[in-house]
C-alpha positions as CSV (number, residue, x, y, z in Angstrom):
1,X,-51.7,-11.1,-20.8
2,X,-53.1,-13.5,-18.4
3,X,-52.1,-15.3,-15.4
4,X,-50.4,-18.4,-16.6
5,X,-48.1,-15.9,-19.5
6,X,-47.2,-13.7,-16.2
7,X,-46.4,-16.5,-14.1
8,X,-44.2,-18.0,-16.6
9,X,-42.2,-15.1,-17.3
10,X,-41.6,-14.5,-13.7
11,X,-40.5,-18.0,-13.4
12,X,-38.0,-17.8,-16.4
13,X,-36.5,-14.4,-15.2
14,X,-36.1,-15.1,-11.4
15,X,-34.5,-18.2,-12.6
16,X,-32.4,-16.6,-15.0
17,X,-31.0,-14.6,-12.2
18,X,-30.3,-16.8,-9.8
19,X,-28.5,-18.4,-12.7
20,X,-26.1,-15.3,-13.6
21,X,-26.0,-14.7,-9.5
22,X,-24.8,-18.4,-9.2
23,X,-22.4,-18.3,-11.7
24,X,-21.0,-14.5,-11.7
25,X,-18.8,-14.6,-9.1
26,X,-15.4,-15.3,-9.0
27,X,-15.3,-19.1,-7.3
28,X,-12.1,-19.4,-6.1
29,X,-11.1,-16.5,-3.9
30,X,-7.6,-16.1,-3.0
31,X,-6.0,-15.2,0.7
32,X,-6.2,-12.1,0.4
33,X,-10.0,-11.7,0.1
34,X,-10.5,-14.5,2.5
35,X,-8.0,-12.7,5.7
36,X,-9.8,-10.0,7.4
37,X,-9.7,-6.6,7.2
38,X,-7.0,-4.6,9.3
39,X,-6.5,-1.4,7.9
40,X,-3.4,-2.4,6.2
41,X,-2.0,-4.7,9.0
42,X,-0.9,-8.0,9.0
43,X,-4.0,-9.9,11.1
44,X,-3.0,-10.0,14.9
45,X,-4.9,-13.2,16.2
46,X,-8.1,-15.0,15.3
47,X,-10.5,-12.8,13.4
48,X,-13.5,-15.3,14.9
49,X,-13.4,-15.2,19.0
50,X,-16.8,-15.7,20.3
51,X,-18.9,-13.2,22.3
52,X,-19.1,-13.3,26.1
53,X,-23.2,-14.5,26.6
54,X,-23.0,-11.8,29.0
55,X,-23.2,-9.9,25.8
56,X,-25.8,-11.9,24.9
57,X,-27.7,-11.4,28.2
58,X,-27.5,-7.5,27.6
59,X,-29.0,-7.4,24.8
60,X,-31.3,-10.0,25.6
61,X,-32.5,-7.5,28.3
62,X,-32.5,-4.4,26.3
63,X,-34.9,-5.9,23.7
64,X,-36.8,-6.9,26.5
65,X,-37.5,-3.9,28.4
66,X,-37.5,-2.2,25.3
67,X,-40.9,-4.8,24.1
68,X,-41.8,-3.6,27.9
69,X,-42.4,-0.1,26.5
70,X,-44.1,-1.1,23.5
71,X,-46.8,-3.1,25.7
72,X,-47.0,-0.6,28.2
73,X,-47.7,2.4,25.6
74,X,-51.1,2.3,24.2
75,X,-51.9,2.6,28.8
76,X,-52.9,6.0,28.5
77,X,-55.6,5.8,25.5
78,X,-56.8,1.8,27.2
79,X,-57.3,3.7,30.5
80,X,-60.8,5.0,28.5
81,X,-62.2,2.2,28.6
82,X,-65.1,0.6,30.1
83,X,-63.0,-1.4,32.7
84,X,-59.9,-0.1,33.5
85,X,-59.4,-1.7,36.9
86,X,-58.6,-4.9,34.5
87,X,-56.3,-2.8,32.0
88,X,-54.3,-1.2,35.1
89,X,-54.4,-5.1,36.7
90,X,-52.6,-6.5,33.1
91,X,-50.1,-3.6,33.0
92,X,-49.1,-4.1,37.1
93,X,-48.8,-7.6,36.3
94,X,-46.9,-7.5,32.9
95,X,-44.2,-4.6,35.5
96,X,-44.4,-7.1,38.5
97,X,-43.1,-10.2,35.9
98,X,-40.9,-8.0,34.2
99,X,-39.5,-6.9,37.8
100,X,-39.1,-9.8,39.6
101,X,-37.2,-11.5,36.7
102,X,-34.7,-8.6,37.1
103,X,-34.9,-9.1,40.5
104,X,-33.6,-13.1,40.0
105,X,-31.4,-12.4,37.4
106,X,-29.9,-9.8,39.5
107,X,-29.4,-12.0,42.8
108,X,-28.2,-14.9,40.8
109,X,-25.4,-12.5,39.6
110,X,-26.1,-12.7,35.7
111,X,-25.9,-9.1,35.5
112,X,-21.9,-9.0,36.8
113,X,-19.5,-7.9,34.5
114,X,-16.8,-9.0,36.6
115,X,-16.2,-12.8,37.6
């Protein structure tokens, strides 16, 4: 087979299944598929409150300090190299940011659960 054969009959069976993925499902869903899920009880308020961007904040932080650890863990092998005064000069600044945006967030009172 060549390219253009293969190419078509991708074409016509990706298509094909968008086609039966379109047009499977039922398309008119009824209330009880559309009311959410209460083990059985009758809903008690509105299933879509919005989270608290303190939430957001956390998590923002977590995946933060967490990239912290991915930068800061190939330290010990760079260390080897010919200049480490500038390897140990990036990682103390990369901590220093890292801190003192803590530090802000911290004294501007972003990190209180509590209003």
């Amino acid at each position: 087979m060549n390219l253009s054969t293969m190419l078509l009959i991708s074409l016509i069976i990706s298509t094909l299944l968008i086609l039966i993925g379109f047009w499977l499902p039922q398309l008119h869903p009824d209330t009880e598929k559309l009311s959410p899920y209460e083990c059985g009880f009758d809903p008690l308020g509105n299933a879509r409150l919005p989270f608290s961007l303190r939430f957001f904040l956390v998590a923002i932080l977590f995946l933060l300090f967490d990239l912290e650890i991915a930068l800061l863990l190939p330290l010990p092998w760079a260390t080897n190299l010919p200049n480490p005064t500038q390897t140990m000069f990036l990682t103390t600044s990369i901590l220093l940011l890292l801190t003192l945006g803590l530090a802000y967030e911290w004294t501007q009172g972003g990190l209180e659960w509590a209003e």
